[in-house]
ZAFIDO-448380 format. One record per residue (C-alpha): x, y, z; residue number from 1. Coordinates in Angstrom, 3 decimals, always signed. Each point is the difference from the previous one (the first is absolute). Layout:
REM ZAFIDO-448380
+----------+----------+----------+------+
:       c1 :       c2 :       c3 : resi :
+----------+----------+----------+------+
:        X :        Y :        Z :  NUM :
...
+----------+----------+----------+------+
END
This chain:
REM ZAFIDO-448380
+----------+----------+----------+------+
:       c1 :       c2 :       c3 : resi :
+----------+----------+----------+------+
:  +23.269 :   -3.244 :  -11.560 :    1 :
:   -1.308 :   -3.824 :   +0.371 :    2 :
:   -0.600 :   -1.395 :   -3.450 :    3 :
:   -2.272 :   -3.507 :   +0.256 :    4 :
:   -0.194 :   -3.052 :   -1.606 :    5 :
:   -2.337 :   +0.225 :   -3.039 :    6 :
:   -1.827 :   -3.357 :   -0.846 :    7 :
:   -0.704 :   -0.821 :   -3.553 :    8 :
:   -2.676 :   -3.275 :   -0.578 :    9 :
:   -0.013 :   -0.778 :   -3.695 :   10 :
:   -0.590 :   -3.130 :   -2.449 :   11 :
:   -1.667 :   +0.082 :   -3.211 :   12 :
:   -0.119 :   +3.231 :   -1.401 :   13 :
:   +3.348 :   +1.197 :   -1.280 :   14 :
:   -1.156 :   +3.283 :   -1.709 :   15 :
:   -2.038 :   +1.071 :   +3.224 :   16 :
:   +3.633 :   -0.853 :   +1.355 :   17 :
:   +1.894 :   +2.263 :   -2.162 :   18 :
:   -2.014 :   +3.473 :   +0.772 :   19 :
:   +0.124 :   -0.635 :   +3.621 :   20 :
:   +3.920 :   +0.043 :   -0.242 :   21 :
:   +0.315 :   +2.936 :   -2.465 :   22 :
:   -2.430 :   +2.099 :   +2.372 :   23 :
:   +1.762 :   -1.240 :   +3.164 :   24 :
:   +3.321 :   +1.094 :   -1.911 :   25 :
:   -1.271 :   +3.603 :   +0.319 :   26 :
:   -0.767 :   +0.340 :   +3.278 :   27 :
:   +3.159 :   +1.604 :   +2.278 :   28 :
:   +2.214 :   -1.908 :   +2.346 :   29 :
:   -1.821 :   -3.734 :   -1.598 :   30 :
:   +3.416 :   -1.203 :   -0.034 :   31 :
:   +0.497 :   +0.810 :   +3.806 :   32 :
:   -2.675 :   -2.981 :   +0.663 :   33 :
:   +0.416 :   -3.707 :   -0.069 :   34 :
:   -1.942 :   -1.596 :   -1.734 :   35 :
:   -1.806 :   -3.479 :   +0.239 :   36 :
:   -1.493 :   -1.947 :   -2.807 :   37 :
:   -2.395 :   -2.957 :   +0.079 :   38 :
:   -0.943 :   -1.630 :   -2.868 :   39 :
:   -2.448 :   -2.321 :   +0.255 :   40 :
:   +0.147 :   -3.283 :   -2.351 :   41 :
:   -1.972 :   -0.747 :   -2.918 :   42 :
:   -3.348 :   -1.677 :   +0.938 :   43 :
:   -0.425 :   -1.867 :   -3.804 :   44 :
:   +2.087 :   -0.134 :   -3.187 :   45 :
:   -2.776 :   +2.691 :   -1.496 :   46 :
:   +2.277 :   +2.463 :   +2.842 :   47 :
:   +3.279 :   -1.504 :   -0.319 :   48 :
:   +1.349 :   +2.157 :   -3.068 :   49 :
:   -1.049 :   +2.990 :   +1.590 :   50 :
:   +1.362 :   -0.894 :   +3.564 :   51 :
:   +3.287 :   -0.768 :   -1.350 :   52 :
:   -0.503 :   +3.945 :   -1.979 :   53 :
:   -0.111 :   +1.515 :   +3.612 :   54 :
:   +2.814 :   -2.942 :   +1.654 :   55 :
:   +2.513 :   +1.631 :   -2.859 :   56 :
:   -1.330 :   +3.698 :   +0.368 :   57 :
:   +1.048 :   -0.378 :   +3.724 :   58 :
:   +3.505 :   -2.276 :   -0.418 :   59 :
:   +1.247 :   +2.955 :   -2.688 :   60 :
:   -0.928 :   +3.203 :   +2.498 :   61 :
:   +2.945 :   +2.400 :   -1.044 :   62 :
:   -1.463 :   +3.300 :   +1.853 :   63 :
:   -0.977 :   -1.218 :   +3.270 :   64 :
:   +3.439 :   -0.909 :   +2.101 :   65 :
:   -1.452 :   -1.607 :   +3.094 :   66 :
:   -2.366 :   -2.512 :   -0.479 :   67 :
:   -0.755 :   -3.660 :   +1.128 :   68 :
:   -2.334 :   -2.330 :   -1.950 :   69 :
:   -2.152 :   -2.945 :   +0.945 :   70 :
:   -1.727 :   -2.259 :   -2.380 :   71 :
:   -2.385 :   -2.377 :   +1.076 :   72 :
:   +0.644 :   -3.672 :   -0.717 :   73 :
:   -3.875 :   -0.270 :   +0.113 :   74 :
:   -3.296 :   +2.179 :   -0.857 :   75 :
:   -0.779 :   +1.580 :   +3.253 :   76 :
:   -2.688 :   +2.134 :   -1.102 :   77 :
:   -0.104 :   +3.599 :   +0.297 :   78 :
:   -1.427 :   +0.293 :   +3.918 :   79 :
:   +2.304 :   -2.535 :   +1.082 :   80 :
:   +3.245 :   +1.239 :   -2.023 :   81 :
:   -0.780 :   +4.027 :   +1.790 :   82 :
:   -0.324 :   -1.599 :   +2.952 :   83 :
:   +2.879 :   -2.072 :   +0.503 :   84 :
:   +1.968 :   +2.319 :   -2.253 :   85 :
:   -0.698 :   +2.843 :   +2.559 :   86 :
:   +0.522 :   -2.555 :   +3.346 :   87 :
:   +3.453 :   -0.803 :   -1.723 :   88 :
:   +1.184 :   +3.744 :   -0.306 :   89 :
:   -0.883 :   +1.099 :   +3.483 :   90 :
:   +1.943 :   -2.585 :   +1.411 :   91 :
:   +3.369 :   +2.524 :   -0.359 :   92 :
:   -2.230 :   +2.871 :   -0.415 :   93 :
:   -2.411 :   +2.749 :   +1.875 :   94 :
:   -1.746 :   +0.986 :   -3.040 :   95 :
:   -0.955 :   -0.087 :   -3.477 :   96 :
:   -1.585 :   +1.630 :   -3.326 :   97 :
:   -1.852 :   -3.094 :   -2.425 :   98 :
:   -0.556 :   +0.378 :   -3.346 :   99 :
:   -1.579 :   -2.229 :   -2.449 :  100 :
:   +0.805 :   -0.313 :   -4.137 :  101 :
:   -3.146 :   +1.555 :   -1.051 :  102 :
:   +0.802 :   +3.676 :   +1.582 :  103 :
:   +1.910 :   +3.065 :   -1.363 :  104 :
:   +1.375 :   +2.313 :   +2.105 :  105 :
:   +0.217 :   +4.114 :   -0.036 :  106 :
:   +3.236 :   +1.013 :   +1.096 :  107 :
:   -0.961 :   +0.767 :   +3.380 :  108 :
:   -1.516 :   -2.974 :   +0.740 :  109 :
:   +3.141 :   -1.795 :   +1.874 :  110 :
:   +1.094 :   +2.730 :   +1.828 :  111 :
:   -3.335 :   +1.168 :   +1.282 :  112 :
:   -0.978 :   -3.797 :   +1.144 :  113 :
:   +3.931 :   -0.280 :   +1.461 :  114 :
:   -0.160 :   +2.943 :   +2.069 :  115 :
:   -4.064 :   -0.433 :   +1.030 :  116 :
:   +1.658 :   -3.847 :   +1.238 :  117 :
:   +2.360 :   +2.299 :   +2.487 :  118 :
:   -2.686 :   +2.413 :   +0.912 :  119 :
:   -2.254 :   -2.024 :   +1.664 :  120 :
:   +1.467 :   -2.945 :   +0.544 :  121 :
:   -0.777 :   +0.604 :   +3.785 :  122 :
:   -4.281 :   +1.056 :   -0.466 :  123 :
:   -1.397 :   -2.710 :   +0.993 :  124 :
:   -3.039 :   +0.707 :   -2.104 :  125 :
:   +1.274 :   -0.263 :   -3.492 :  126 :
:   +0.474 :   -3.127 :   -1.353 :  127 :
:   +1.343 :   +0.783 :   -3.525 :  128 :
:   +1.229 :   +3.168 :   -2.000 :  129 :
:   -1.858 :   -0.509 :   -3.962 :  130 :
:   +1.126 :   +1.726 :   -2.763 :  131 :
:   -2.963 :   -0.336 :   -1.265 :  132 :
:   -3.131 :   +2.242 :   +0.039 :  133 :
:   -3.385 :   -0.952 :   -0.084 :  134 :
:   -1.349 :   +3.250 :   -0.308 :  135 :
:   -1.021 :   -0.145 :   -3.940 :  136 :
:   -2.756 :   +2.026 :   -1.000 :  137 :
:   +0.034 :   +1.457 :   +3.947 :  138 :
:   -1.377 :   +3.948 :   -0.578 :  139 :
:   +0.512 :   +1.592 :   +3.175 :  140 :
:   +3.461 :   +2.377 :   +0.457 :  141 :
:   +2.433 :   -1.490 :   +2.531 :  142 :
:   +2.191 :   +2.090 :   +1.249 :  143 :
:   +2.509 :   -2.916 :   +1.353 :  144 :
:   +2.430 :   -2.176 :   -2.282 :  145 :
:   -0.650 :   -2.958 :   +2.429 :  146 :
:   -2.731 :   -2.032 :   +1.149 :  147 :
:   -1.004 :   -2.334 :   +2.741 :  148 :
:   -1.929 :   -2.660 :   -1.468 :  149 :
:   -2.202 :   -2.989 :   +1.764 :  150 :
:   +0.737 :   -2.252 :   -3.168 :  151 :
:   +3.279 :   -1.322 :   -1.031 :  152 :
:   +1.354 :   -0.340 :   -3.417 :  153 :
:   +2.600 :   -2.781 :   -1.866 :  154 :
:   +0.971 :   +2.266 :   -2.732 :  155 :
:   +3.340 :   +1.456 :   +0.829 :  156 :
:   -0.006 :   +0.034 :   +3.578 :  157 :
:   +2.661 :   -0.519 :   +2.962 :  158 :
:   -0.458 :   -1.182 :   +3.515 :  159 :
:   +2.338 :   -0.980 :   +3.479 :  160 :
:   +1.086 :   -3.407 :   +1.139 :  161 :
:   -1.599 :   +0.428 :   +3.520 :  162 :
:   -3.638 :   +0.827 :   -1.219 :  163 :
:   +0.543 :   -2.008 :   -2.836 :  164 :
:   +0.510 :   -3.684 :   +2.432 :  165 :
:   -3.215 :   +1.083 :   +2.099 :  166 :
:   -2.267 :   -1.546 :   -2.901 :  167 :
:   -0.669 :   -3.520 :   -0.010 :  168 :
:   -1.116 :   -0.200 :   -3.133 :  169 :
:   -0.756 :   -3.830 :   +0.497 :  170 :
:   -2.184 :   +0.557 :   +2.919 :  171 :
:   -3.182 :   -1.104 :   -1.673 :  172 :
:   -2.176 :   +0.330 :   +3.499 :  173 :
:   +1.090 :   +4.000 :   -0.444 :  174 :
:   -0.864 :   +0.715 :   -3.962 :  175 :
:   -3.471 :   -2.039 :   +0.242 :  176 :
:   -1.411 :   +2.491 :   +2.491 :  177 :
:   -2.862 :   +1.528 :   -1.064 :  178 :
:   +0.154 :   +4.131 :   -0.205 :  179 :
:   -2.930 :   +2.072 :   -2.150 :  180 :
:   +2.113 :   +2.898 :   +0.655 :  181 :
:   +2.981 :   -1.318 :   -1.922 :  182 :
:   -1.774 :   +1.168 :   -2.852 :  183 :
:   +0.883 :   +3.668 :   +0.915 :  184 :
:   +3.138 :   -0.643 :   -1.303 :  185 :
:   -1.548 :   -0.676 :   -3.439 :  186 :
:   -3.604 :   -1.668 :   -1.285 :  187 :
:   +2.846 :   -2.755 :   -1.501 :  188 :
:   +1.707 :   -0.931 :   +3.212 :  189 :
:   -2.388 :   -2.365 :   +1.979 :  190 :
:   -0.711 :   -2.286 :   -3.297 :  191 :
:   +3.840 :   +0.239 :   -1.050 :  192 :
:   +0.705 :   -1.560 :   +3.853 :  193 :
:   -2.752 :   -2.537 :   -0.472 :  194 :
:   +1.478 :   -0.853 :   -3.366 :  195 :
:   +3.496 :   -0.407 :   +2.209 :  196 :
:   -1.564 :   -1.909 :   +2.865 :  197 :
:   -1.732 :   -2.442 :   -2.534 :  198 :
:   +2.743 :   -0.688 :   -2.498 :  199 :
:   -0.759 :   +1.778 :   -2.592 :  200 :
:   +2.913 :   +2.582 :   -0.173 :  201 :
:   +3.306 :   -0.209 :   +1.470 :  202 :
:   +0.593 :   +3.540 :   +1.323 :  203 :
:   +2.368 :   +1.240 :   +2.706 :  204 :
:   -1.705 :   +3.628 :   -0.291 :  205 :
:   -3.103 :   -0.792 :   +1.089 :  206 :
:   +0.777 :   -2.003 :   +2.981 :  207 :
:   +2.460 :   +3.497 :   +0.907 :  208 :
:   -2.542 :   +2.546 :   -0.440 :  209 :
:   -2.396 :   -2.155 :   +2.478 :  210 :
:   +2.609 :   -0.514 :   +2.298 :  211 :
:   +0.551 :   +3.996 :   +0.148 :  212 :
:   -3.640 :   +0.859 :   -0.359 :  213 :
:   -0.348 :   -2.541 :   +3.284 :  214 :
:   +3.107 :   +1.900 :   +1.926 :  215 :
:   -1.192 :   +3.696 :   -1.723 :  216 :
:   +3.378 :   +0.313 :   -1.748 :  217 :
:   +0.356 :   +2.404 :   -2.967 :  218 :
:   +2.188 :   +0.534 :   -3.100 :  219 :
:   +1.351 :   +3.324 :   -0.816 :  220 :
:   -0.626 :   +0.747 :   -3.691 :  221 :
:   +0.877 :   +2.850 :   -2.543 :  222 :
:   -2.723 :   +2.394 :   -0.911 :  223 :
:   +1.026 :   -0.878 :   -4.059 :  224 :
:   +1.155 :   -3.098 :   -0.200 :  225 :
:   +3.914 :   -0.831 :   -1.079 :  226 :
:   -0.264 :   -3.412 :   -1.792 :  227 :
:   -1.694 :   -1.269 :   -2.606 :  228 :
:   -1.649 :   -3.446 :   -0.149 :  229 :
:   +0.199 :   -1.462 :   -3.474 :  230 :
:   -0.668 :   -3.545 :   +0.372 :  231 :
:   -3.530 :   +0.282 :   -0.884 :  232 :
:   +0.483 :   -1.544 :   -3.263 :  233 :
:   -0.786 :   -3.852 :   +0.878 :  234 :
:   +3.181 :   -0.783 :   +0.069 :  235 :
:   +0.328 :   -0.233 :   +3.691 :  236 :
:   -0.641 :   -3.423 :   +1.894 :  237 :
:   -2.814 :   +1.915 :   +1.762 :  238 :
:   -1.678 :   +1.017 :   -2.646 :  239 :
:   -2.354 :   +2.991 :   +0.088 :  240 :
:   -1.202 :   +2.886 :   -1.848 :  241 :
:   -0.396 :   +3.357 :   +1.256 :  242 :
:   -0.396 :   +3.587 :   -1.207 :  243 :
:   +1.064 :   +3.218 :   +0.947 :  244 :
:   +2.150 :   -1.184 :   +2.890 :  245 :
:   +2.909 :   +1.859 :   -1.431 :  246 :
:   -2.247 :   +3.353 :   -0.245 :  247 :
:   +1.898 :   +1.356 :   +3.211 :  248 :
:   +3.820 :   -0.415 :   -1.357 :  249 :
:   +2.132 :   +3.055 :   +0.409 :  250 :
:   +3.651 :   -0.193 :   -2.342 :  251 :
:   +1.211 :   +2.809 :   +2.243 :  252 :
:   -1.965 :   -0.167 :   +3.014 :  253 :
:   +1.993 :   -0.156 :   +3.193 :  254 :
:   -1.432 :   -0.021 :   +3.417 :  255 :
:   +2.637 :   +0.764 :   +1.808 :  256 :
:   +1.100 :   +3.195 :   +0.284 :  257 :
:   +2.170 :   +2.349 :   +2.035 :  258 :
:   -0.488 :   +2.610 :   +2.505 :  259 :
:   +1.373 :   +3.156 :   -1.348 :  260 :
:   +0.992 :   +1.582 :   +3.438 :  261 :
:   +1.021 :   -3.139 :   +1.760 :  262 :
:   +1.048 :   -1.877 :   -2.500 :  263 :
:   -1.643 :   -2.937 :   +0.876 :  264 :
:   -1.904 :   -2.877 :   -1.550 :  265 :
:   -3.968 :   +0.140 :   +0.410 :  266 :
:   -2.014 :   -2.901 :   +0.538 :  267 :
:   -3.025 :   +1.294 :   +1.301 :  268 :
:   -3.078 :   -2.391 :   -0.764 :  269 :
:   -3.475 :   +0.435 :   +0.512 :  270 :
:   -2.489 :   -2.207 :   +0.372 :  271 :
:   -3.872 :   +0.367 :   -1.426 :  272 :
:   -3.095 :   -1.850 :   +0.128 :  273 :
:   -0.690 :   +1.787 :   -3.396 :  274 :
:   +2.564 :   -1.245 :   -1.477 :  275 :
:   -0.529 :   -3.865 :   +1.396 :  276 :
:   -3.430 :   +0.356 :   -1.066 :  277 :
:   +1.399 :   +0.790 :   -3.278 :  278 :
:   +2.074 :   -2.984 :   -0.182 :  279 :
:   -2.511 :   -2.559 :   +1.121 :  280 :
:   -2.461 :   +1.351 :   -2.585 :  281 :
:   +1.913 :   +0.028 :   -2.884 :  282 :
:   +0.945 :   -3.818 :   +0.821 :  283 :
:   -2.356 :   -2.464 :   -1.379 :  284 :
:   -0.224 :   -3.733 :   +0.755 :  285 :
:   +1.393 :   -1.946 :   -2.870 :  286 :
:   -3.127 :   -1.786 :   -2.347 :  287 :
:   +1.663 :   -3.105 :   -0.507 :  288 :
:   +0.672 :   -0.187 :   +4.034 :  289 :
:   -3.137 :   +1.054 :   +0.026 :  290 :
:   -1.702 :   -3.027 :   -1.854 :  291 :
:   +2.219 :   -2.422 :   +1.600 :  292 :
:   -1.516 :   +1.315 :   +3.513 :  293 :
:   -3.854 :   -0.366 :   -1.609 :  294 :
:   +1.150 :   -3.521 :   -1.233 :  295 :
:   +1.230 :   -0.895 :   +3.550 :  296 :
:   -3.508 :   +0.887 :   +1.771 :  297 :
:   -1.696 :   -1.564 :   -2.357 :  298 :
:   +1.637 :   -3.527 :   +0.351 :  299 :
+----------+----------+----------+------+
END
């Protein structure tokens, strides 16, 4: 079997840190990955006791055997640090799973993103494999464990050198094109890319999902999702604060699953206007966005 790079962005938040190791730790085969991690540097001395938390958390791994690390000598900010971070890896390599501090694993998280990365590496309509669902509160039985999805998630998610390098993500001509229908990804998406397009966030997500929503590019997705997002405690640099997004986490949920006559892997996915219905209703444009956008018309 190929085993991938895995890509770990940290820098302030050394707890967060901590249970993203000990739940990578019990996921199978983790040690048969290399892994990269970028740590960003401190942006003020209010982060600099906590940055140098996470620089000695990383310098003192004892469990993981191949690893390489990269600290910045600079802040880079969290869009440009995934970027570049992810440019550097695929240099020497075809593919790879990213994972921030704020996530926790279930322990078939790796292997199900690992062997989705070999799957379809050659569809040319997915764009990403997610290991996270966005399903919550979704009431209809599905009979499939995977799911082809318009919209594109950051939280846990893997993806291949060669679609990776087709985005431009400086290509401001591109991301300032006007689309209503963007917002069928999610009621949040067309005010999150004018936030991008006008300074007022730095996000690498946004400017992929329009890219793929442009070039009708999925993400395959678990029915229940297999990470858990606990950076919603303002301790993030991107601070936010949601509810319920962790309503769809399974412990022992895996989504692959094996054929019992063939004894093959299944990876069937289906896709649903339901379900992306779902997903762009449940998705509401942020209220501090929001006023900035009033604020902006109004000046």
């Amino acid at each position: 079997m190929k085993y991938y790079p895995i890509i770990i962005f940290c820098f302030n938040r050394p707890n967060h840190l901590k249970k993203l190791l000990t739940s990578i730790y019990q996921n199978k085969n983790y040690n048969q990955h290399k892994y990269f991690f970028f740590c960003d540097h401190f942006k003020n001395d209010k982060d600099k006791a906590n940055n140098s938390k996470v620089k000695n958390i990383i310098n003192n791994l004892n469990k993981i055997k191949n690893y390489k690390l990269i600290f910045r000598k600079e802040n880079f900010g969290l869009s440009k640090n995934i970027i570049s971070g992810i440019n550097a890896v695929f240099k020497k390599n075809e593919a790879a799973i990213i994972l921030e501090d704020d996530l926790i694993l279930n322990r078939y998280a790796i292997n199900f993103l690992n062997k989705s990365l070999s799957h379809y590496m050659n569809d040319k309509s997915i764009y990403s494999i997610s290991a996270y669902s966005y399903l919550k509160n979704y009431k209809n039985q599905l009979s499939n464990r995977l799911l082809k999805i318009k919209r594109h998630s950051s939280w846990g998610w893997a993806t291949w050198k060669k679609k990776w390098n087709k985005v431009d993500f400086h290509d401001t001509k591109f991301f300032n094109q006007k689309d209503k229908n963007f917002l069928k990804l999610g009621n949040d998406m067309s005010l999150m890319l004018w936030a991008q397009n006008n300074s007022l966030i730095d996000s690498w997500a946004i400017r992929f999902n329009f890219y793929c929503y442009s070039k009708n590019l999925f993400s395959i997705q678990p029915r229940f999702s297999l990470i858990k997002n606990i950076g919603n405690d303002y301790s993030g640099s991107h601070k936010s604060l949601r509810i319920n997004f962790n309503n769809n986490f399974k412990e022992d949920f895996d989504p692959i699953y094996k054929n019992k006559d063939t004894k093959s892997f299944l990876f069937k996915a289906i896709s649903s206007n339901n379900i992306n219905r779902h997903i762009q209703t449940i998705h509401r444009p942020s209220i501090k966005l929001s006023i900035k956008y009033l604020l902006k018309k109004l000046t």
